[in-house]
Phi, psi and omega in degrees: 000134183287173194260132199275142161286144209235122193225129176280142138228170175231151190223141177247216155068230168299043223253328176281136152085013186235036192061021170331283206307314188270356174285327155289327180292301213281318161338308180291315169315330171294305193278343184099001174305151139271163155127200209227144176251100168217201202259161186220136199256026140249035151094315196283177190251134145312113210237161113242104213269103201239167215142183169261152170336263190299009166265344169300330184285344184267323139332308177286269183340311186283002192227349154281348184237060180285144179313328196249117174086229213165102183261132165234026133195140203224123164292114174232134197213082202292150199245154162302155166268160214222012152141205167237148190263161211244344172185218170236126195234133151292079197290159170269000000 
């Protein structure tokens, strides 16, 4: 099994007040991602994402063309990881 990886991202554009957030969970929930989803109070939403590479690389593909809003730049920067998440949580 590959060793799982750890991602910051930041999605920019329509992100607020249109169902991102939870549109991000379920996406990570579907593929098996951990990590945390939230809102940032200069408009962008904050992800950090844990997984194997290629269901992380398939996260990012789904959240660059999202059902909701309109992200028109999403940031990616992979992290040391920083333990384990226990599922995909909205944060406040």
């Amino acid at each position: 099994m590959p060793r799982e990886k750890e991602i910051c991202l930041y999605l920019s554009g329509q992100v607020q007040g249109v169902g991102m957030r939870q549109y991000v969970q379920r996406q990570a929930s579907r593929i098996g991602i951990k990590g945390w989803v939230r809102n940032l109070p200069d408009g962008k939403v904050k992800c950090m994402a844990q997984g194997a590479p290629e269901t992380l690389e398939d996260f990012v593909k789904n959240l660059r063309a999202p059902r909701v809003g309109r992200v028109d730049h999403l940031e990616k920067e992979e992290v040391e990881s920083l333990g384990e998440y226990s599922g995909f949580s909205i944060e406040p």
